[in-house]
N, C-alpha and C positions, 0 to 999 in steps of 0.2 A: 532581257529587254531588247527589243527590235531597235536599232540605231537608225538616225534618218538619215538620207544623204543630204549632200549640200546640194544645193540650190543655186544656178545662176546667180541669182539677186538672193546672197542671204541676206539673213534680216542685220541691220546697221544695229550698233549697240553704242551706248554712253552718247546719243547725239540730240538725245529726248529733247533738250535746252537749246538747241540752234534748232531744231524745228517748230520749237512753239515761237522761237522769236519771228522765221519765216514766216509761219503761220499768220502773227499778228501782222506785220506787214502788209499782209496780202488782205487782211481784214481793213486793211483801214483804205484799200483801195475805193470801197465801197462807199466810202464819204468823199470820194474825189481827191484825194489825197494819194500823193504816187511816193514810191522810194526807190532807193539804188541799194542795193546788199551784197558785198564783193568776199567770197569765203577765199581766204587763203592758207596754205599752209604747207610742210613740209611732202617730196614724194612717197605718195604710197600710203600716206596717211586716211584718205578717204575724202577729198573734196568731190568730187566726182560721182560717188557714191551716196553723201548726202544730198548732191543736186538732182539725181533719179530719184530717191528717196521723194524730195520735197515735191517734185515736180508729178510723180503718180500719187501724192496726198491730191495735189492743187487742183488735178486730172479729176480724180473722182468726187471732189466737192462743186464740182458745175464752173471752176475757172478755164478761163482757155488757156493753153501753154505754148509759148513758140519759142521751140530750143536750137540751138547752133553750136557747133563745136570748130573752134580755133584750131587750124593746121599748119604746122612749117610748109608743109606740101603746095600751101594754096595760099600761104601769107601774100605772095603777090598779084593772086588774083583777086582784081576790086571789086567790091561788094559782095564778096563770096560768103562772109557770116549775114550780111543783109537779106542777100536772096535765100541763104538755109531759114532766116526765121522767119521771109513773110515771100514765101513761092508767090513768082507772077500770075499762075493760074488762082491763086486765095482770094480769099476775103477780105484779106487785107495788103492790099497790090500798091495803095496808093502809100503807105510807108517805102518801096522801090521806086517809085516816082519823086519823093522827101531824098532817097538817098542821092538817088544820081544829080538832081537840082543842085543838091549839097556838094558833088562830084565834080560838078562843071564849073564850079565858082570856088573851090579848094576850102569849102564852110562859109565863104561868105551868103550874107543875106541877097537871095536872087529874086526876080518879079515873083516868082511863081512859090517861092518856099513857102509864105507865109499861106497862101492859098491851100497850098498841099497839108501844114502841120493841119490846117482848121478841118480838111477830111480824113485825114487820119488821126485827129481827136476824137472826131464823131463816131468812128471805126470803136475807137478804144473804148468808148464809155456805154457801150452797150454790156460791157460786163468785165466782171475782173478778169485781168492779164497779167499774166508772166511771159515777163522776155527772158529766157537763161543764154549766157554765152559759156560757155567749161572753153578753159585754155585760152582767156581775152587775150593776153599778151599774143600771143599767135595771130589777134584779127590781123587784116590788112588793112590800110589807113583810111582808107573810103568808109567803110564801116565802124570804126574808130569815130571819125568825125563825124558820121548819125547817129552813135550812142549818144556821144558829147551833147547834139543838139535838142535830144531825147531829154539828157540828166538836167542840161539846164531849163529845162519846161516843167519837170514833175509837179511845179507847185500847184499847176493846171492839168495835169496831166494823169488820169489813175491807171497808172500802171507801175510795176514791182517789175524792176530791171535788178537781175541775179547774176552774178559773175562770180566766175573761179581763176584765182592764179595761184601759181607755184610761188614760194620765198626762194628763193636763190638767184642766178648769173640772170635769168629769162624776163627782166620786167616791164610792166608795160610803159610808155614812151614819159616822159616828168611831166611834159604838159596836161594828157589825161589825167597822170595819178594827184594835180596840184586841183584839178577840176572835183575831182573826187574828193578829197580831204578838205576841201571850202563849203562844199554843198551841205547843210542844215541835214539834208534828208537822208543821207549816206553813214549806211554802218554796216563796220568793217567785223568777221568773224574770223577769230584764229582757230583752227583743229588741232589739238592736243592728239600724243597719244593713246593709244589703251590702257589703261590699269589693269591690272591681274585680275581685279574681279570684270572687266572688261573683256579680257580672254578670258576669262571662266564661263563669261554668258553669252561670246561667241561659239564653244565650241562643245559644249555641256552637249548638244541633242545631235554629236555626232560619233561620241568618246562613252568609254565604261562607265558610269558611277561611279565607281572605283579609283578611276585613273585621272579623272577629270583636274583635281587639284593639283598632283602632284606634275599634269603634262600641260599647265595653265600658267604655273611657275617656271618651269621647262619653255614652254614656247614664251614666255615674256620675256625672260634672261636673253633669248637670241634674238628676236625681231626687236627687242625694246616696245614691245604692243603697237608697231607698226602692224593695220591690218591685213595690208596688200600679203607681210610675209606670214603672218600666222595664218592663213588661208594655203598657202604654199606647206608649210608647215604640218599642216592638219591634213593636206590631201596627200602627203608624203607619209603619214604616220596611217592613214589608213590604208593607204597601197600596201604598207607592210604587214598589214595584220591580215588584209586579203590573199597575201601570199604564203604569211603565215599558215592561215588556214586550212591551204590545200599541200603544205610541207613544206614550201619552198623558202621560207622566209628569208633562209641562209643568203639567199642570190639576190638576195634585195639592199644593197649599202650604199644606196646615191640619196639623193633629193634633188630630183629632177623637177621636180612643183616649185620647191622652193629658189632654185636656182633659175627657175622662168619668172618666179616674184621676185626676185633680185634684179633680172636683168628690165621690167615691169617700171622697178622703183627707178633703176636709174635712167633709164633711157625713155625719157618723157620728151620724143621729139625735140631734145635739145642735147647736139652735141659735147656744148662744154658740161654741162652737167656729167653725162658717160665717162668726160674724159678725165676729171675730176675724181670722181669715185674710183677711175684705173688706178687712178696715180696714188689717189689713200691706199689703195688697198694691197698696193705693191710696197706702198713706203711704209706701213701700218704704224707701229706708237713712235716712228720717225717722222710723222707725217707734219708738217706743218703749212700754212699759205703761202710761205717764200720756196718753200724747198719745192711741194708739187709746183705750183708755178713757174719754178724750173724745169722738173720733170715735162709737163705738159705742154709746154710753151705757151704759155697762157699767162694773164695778168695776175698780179697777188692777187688787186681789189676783187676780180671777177672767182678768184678761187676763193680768197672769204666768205663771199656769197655764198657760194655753192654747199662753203662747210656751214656756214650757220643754216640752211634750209637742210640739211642732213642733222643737225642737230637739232632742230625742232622736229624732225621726222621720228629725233630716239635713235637712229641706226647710228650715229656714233658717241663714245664714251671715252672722251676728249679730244684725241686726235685720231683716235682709230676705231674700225669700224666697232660696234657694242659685241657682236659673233664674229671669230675668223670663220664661220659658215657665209658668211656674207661676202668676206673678203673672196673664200676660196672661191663660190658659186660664179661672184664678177668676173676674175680673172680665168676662169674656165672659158668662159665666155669669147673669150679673145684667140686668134691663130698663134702658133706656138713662137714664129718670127717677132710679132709685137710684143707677144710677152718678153720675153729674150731680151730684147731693142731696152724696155721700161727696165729693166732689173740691170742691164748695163748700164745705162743712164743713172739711176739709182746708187750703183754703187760707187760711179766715180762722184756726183755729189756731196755724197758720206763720206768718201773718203776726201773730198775736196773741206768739208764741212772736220774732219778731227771727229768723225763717230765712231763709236766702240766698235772693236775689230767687227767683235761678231756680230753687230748689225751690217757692217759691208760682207764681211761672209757669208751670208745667207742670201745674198744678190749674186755674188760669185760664184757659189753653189748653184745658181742654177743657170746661169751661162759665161763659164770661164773670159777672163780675160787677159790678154797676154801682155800685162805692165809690170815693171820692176819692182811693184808698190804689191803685188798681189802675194809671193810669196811670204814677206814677214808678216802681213797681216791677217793670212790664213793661220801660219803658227801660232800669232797673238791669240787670233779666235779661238783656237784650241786651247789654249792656258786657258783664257778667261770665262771658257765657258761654265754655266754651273752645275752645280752637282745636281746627279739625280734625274735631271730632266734635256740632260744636254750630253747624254756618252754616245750617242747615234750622231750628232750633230759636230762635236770634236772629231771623231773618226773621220768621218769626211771631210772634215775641212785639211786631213792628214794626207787623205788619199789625195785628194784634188793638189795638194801642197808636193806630194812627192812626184807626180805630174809634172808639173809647175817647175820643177829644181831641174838646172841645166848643167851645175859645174861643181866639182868634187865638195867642195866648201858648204853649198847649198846642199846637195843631196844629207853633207853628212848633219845636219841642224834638222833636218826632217827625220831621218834617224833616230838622234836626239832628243828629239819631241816625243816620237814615236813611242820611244822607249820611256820616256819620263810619263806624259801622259796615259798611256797605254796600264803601266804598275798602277798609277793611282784609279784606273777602272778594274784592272782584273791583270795581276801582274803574267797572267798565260798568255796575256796578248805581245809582250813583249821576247817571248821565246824566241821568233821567228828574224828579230832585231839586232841580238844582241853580238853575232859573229862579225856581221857587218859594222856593228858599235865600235867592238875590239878593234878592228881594222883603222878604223876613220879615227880613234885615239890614238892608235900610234902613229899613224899619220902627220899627225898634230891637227886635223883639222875639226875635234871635238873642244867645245868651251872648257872653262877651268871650272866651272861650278856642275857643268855635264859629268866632264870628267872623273872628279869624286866621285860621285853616288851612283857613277859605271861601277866600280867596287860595290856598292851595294846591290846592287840586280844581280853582278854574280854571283854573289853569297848565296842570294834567296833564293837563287835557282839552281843551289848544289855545283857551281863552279869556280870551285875555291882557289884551286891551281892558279886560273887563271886571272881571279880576282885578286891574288897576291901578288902577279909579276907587273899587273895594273898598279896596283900600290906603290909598287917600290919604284914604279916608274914616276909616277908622279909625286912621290917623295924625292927623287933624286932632282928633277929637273922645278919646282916647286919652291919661289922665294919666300925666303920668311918675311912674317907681316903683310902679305900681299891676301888679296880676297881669295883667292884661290888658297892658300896654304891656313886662312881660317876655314873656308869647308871642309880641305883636307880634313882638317881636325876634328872636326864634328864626326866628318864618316870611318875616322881611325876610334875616336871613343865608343861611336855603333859598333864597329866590331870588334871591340875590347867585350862589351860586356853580349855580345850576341855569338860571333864565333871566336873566338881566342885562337885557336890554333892558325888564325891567319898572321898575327902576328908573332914576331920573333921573340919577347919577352912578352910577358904576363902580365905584369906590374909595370907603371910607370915611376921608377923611384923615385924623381923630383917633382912629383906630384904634388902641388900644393895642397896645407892641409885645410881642409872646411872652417876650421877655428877662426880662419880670419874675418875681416870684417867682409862683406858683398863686391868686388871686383865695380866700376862703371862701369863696363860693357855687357854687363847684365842685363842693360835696360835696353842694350843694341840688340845683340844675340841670344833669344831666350834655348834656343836649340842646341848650343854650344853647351850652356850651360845646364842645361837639363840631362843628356846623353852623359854629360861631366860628373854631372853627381850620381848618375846611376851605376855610371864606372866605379866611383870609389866606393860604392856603398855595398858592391861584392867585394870588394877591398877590405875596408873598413869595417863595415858594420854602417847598422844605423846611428841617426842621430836625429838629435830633434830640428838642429840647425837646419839639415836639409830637408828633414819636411816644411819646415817655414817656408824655404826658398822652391822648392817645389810648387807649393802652394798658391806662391807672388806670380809663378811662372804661369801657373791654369787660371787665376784670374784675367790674362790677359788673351788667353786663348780662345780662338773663334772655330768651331767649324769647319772644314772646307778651307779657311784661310793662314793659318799657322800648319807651319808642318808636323807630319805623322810622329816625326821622331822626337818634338820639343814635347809634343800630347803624351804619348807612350814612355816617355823616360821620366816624365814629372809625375803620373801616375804609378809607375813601377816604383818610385822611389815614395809615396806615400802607401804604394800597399806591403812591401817589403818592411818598410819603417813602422808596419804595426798599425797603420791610420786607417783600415777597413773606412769608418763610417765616415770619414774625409774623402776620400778617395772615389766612396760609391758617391759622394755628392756632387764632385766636378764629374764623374763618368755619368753618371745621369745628365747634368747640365749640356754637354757636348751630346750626347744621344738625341737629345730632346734638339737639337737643332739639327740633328740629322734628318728629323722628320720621321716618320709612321713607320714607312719600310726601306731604310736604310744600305742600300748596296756601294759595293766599292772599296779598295782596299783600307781606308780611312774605317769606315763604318766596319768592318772584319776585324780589325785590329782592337779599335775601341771595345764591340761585342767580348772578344775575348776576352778581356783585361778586367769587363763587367764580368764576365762569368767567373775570372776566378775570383773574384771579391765577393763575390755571393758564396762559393766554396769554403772560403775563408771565416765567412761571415755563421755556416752553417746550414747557408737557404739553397738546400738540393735543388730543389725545382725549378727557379732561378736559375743556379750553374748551370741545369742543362738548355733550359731555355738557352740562354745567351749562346751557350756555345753553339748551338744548333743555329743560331742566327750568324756567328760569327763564321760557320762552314758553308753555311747557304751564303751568304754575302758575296764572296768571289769561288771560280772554283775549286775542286779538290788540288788541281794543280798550279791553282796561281798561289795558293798557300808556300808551295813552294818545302822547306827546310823549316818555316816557322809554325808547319800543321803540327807540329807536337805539342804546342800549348795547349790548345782548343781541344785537340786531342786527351789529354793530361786529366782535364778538366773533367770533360766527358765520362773516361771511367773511374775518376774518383768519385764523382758524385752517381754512379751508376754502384759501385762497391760500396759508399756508404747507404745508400738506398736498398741495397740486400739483390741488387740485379746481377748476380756478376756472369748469367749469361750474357745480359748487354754488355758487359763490359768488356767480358773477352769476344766478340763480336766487332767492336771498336777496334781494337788489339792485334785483331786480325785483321784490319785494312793495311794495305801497301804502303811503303812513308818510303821518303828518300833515303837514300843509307848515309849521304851526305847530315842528318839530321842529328847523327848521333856525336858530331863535332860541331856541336851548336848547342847555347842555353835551353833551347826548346826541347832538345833530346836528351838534358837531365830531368826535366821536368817528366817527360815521354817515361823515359826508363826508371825514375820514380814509384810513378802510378803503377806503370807495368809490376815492379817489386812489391808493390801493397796488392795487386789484383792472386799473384800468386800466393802471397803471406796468407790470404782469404781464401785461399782454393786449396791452402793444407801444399803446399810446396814450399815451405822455408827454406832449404839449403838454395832453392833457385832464387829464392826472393834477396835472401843474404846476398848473393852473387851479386845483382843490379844496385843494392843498396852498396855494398862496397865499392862497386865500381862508379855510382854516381859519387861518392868520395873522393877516391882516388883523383877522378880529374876533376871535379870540383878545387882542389887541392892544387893539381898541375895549373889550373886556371887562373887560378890565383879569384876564385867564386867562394872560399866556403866560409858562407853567410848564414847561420840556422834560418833566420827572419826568410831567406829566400829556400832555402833545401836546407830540411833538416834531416839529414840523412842517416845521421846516427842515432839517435830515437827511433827512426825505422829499422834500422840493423841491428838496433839492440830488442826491437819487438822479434825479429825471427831469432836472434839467438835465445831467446824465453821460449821459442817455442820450440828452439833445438836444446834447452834443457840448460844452455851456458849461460847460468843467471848472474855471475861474475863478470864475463864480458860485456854484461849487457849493462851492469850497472857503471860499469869503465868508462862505456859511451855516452851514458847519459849522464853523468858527474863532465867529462871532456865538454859537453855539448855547453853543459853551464860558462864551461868558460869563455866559450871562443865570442868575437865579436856581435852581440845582437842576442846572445843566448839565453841572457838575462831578463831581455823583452818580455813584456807577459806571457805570450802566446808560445813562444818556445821553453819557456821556465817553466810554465804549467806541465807541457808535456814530459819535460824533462822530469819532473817531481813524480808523476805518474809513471813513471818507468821505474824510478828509484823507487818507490813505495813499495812496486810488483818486487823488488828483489831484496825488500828489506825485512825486517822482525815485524813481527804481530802488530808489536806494541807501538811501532813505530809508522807503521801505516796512517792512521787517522790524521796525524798532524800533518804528513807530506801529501796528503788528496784533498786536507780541505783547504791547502793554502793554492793548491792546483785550482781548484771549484771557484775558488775567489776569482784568481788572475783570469780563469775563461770565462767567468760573469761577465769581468773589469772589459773584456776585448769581443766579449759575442759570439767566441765563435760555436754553435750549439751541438754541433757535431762533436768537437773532442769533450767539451764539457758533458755530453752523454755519458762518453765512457771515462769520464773519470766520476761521476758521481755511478756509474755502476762499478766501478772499483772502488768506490769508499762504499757502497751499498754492501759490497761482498766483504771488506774487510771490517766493518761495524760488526757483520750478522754473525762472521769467525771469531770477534772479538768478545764477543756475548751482549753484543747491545742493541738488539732486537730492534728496541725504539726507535731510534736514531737510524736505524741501517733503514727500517721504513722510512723514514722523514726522507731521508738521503734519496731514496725509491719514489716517493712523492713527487720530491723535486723535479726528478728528472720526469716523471709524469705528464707537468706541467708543462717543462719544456720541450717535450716531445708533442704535446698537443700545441704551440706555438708557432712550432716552427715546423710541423707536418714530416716527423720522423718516428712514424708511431712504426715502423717496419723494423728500423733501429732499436727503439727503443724495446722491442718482444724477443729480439733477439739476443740484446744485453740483461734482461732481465727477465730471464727463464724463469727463474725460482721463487719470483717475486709473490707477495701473500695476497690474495684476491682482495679487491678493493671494498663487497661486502663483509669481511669476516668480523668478526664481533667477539675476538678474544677477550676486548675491555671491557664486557657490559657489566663483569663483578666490578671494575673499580668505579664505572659510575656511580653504582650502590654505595661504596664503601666509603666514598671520596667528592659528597655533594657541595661541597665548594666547589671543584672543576667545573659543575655544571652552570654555575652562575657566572662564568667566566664569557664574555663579550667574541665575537669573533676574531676583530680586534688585538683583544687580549689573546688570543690562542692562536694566532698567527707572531704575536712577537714571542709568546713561548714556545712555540715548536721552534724556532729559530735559537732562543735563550738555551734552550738543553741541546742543541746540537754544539753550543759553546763559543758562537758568532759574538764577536764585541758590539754596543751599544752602537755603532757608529756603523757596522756594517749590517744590521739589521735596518736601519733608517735606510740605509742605499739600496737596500733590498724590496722593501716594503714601501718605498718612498716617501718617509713620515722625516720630521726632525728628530736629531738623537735626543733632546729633551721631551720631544712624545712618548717613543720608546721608554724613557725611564721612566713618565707616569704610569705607563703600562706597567711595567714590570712592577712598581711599588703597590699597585690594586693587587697583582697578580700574586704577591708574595705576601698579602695581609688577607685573598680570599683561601691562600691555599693552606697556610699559616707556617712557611718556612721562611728561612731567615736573607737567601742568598743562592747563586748560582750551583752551587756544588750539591745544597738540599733539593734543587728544583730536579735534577740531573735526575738523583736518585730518588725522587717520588713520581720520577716518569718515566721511568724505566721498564722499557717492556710495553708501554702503553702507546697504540696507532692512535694518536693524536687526529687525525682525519678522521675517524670514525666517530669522536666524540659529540659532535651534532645527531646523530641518529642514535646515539644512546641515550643523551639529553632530550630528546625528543617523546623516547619510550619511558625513560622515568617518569617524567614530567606527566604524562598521560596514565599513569599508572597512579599517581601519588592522586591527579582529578578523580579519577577511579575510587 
């Protein structure tokens, strides 16, 4: 479809209703009846454009038009709108004879006026007339007081006097407007602006078909259906597809249309107007009538104006402009000097006013100022900026701040910042900070709450040495009970349970124990106490105590506003604590206010901590997802010592997916060497230990499993709930043949703190089964198979339901070793581990075979049995109690027993022990398609 260009004069839209009102008007001239109709409304709206509009209808129905336009230019030259609409060489001369008579006597009644109005009535009633003035406020007063003399005659008079004025600072004098608003004959028209189906049918026959809606919406959102700028707009959007066209479209990223319809709307011959809009547009959602009016040096009253005629225009959406395309386009407008001048002015205001740093920062930013007030409130800027949308705009306000700083004290609080906020974007950006850091703390002139969590950036940056003689420095000189020796604390618990070998013992032995009741400073410090219980809980073991208080902790936790380490240890202590589906619920809830795409060391940390709760949980895809977000979030090196979690993660869920070239792929990237005296790097050399167990390397996987023991142990970590190390050690020594040692470890494993937890007892039980008697197998797997339902995680409950699958089918119980195969069927189609599950179940019997089609024969009671019914007996003969067959099936355990009592009067045995052994050998799953072919047979 050929698109049309625009047109001079396009055609006006949504004005159908003020022109039939004109229209009539002008109709009723015709009976000797005159009026006055004054359009006014906001700039850029289209007054102007309806009076050409009205004026070429009036044109072509046979009326006369005499039009004039209002200039600042000519405001003082007299009768200069008089002579535009009745030239002395016209037909109608003797209206300039009315005016000046009018001129020489200041409106009073002269000999000769009345003489003159009776010939310029005569003039007028030979046919209809329009007088238009656009821009009255602008006449000059001579012509002023012949309109006045005009409006008071129209009762005699047929003529249709039209005028335009702007709503804001520019109006016309009180005694005209009092004239106006008395007179019977006088109606006033306001201009709205466009509606979106308003921009749809201004720019439909210039735009795609296609595109029409979606750049109709588009340009209403910026102009607010101001027409002036969706014309600006539209010849900006086709400049670009014209360049498009021939390749170049790349070189095309101004709006120069629209920024000349900007400058259009504001500068309507009326200074304060212009100056007005600078000053919104500089001050933007600071902008208020007292504040510009400062800026400006201008009156409030006259800047009220100004904003409510910008608000009838739509360009602004409360106090600031409705697009910062509008803001930007004005202030381009301007030489770089006055900009500069407005944004100093501005920010001393704000800063005069108590406004948020980083609203005076961003005035700052763009023309420094050298007051004593500038450098704390650049660094405030920086703290308060927010996340996600503000890490380009903290940095600068850094740079500009380290600038700014003149004496040791100052430089080192820039530093400081530096470093603090720098870690919470991408702790790589702090590399460059931190020698300097060291420095300015020994010094003394780093803060007490800086100085803490200096210790912690060396950590994560593998510099341990020196984050220890930080410590002890600050231990030593460091009052007890002061603020400083509570953050101490916090950052000595972080690296209790993250690096250990910073500190000097392991344990803290006067540790109080969790049993007590909740401390009051809990409700002060939720960060103290979070890290606190994360510490004991590689101590201790779990509890349930401190998953409660954990719990209390993330209900109060924000986003962006609570710190990393109260988030992270309240977490760690409900995924360690066994609390998976707790756990993923507040790590969801804090994600979700991270927003869509989540960067920064906050969102990294969190990512990973989701990813291994999905690990935990069994949902592969998940793990890797998150971690893949959790590495993408900051970079490889701002991870720092703590990339072995993410890492960890990675190829575990890569090894139980059947990937382990991914995994050792992973395996093979660089880590710090510092990593492997860090929790992260048991985690690391964990997974690494199961990547090799799976590549047919035992002796080397045993290696890493022992040694995550070993200092597990020195660390005073070893927690099964968090590394279960010995169940890994005892899987390679099965597979080095030492089924003794292997059961040693997993009987140890029972014991130690947390071991007993579902999720490690299961596993543990499945170790001991592999190393136990025949006979002994089925009841240590399925009391495993339970405990990994009871906790979800679907991945070990795989292989222990193919380990009771294998020791069922050894045992001689065919049926049941299928059911057990079903099972895991299911769950492998649930949870999208069908890779797993073909791998653990090699041997498995095809899901068509049809060994049982004699006992449907033989055995037509089965067949009447309900689905219902054969889902609580395939459960009933694997030997599941009444109560966990309901937990299973999600029925009540009184459902289940009606079940079972049908079940046992259709089959005609008496109790569990008969059911066992009249189903033995028989794939219960298949019995719908045998029933099916009986059934069809017997019709037959």
């Amino acid at each position: 479809m050929k698109l049309s260009e625009p047109s001079y004069y396009p055609e006006i839209v949504e004005r159908s209703e003020e022109i039939s009102l004109l229209a009539q008007d002008l109709a009723n001239t015709k009976r000797g009846e005159g009026a006055v109709v004054v359009i006014h409304s906001g700039p850029g709206v289209g007054r102007t454009a309806l009076l050409d509009e009205f004026l070429r209808q009036s044109g072509n129905s046979g009326a006369r038009v005499c039009a004039a336009t209002g200039s600042a230019a000519e405001t003082g030259n007299e009768l200069g709108v008089v002579t535009q609409l009745f030239p002395e060489d016209g037909p109608i001369a003797a209206a300039v004879w009315l005016a000046r008579a009018l001129d020489d006597h200041h409106g009073d009644p002269s000999p000769d006026a009345d003489r003159l109005f009776d010939m310029l009535r005569g003039e007028f009633r030979q046919g209809p007339l329009v007088l238009a003035v656009d821009d009255v406020q602008l006449a000059d007063a001579a012509s002023l007081r012949f309109l006045l003399h005009l409006i008071r005659r129209l009762r005699t008079t047929p003529v249709l006097i039209v005028l335009t004025e702007p709503v804001g600072s520019c109006a016309l004098p009180l005694a005209f407007q009092a004239e106006l608003l008395r007179h019977p004959r006088c109606r006033r028209l306001r201009l709205q602006p466009l509606s979106v189906d308003g921009v749809t049918r201004m720019i439909e026959p210039y735009v795609a078909e296609t595109e029409v809606a979606r750049l109709a919406t588009q340009f209403h959102a910026v102009s607010g259906g101001n027409p002036v700028l969706v014309r600006g707009l539209l010849a900006d959007h086709r400049a670009g597809q014209r360049l498009e066209e021939q390749g170049i479209g790349a070189q095309y990223n101004g709006y120069p249309a629209f920024t000349q319809a900007a400058l259009v709307s504001a500068y309507r011959d009326d200074p304060v107007l212009f100056e007005v809009v600078c000053g919104i547009a500089v001050l933007g959602e600071n902008a208020s009538p007292a504040l510009v009016a400062c800026l400006v040096d201008r009156g409030a009253d006259v800047v009220a104006r100004v904003m409510t005629a910008l608000n009838t225009a739509s360009l602004l959406n409360g106090p600031a402009f409705r697009s910062p395309l509008v803001a930007k386009a004005l202030l381009e407008l301007l030489d770089v000097e006055t900009r500069g001048e407005l944004h100093r002015r501005a920010a001393e205001l704000l800063h005069a006013d108590a406004a948020l740093p980083a609203d005076v920062a961003h005035h700052l930013l763009a023309t420094p100022i050298a007051e004593s007030w500038v450098l704390p409130t650049l660094l405030a800027a920086a703290e308060q900026a927010v996340q996600g949308g503000g890490q380009d705009f903290r940095l600068d306000c850094l740079r500009l701040a380290g600038r700014q700083a003149a004496t040791e004290e100052e430089r080192a609080a820039v530093v400081a910042a530096r470093v603090r906020i720098g870690w919470e974007i991408d702790p790589r950006l702090i590399t460059p900070w931190l020698g300097e850091l060291g420095a300015a703390l020994r010094r003394g002139h780093v803060g007490s709450s800086d100085a803490a969590w200096t210790v912690k950036h060396f950590v994560w940056h593998d510099h341990v040495e020196e984050a220890a003689d930080i410590l002890s420095a600050l231990m030593e000189r460091t009052e007890e009970n002061s603020d400083a020796h509570a953050e101490l604390e916090i950052v000595r618990h972080w690296v209790r349970y993250t690096c250990p070998t910073l500190l000097e013992g392991s344990v803290d032995a006067d540790a109080p124990s969790l049993s007590g009741p909740f401390p009051q400073r809990f409700q002060l410090r939720p960060a103290s106490y979070a890290v606190e219980m994360l510490g004991r809980l590689f101590t201790e073991g779990p509890c349930d105590q401190a998953a409660a208080m954990a719990e209390e902790i993330l209900r109060g936790c924000r986003f962006g506003e609570t710190t990393v380490e109260a988030v992270e240890g309240a977490l760690l202590v409900l995924v360690y604590a066994e609390r998976p589906g707790r756990a993923l619920h507040w790590c969801e809830a804090l994600l979700e206010q991270a927003g869509d795409h989540p960067t920064g060391t906050a969102a990294a940390i969190l990512s990973s901590i989701r990813a291994e709760i999905a690990l935990r949980q069994g949902a592969l895809e998940e793990a890797e997802t998150y971690a893949d977000r959790a590495l993408n979030a900051i970079s490889r090196l701002g991870w720092g010592v703590a990339i072995g979690s993410p890492l960890a993660v990675r190829v575990r869920a890569a090894m139980a997916a059947g990937r382990t070239g991914l995994a050792g792929a992973w395996l093979n990237q660089d880590v710090p060497q510092g990593m492997f005296r860090t929790r992260h790097g048991l985690l690391y050399m964990h997974a690494r230990g199961h990547y090799y167990l799976a590549t047919d390397r035992p002796t080397v996987a045993l290696e890493d499993f022992l040694t995550c023991g070993r200092l597990a142990k020195e660390w005073g970590m070893d927690v099964p709930t968090f590394l279960p190390w010995r169940t890994s050690a005892a899987l390679a020594h099965l597979a080095l043949g030492n089924g003794s040692r292997a059961s040693a470890l997993a009987r140890e494993q029972l014991t130690r703190p947390g071991g007993g937890w579902p999720r490690c007892r299961a596993v543990s039980l499945r170790v001991l089964a592999a190393t136990s008697e025949l006979d002994r197998r089925p009841a240590l797997l399925r009391e495993s198979v339970n405990l990994l339902e009871s906790c979800g995680d679907h991945v070990e409950l795989l292989h222990s339901l193919a380990d009771q699958f294998q020791a069922l089918s050894e045992a001689g119980a065919p049926a049941k070793a299928r059911i057990a195969a079903r099972h895991a069927r299911t769950v492998a189609d649930n949870c999208g581990t069908e890779t797993l599950f073909r791998r653990l179940f090699k041997e498995e019997v095809p899901e068509d075979t049809d060994e049982s089609a004699d006992f449907g024969q033989d055995h037509q009671g089965f067949a009447s049995l309900t689905d219902a019914e054969r889902r609580v007996t395939a459960l009933a003969a694997l030997g599941y109690s009444n109560r966990e067959i309901g937990r299973k099936l999600f029925i009540t355990k009184s459902t289940v027993e009606q079940h079972l009592t049908r079940v046992y009067r259709k089959l005609g045995v008496r109790n569990r022990a008969d059911l066992g052994d009249l189903l033995a050998g028989i794939n219960l799953a298949a019995q719908p398609q045998v029933m099916g072919r009986t059934s069809s047979a017997a019709v037959g």
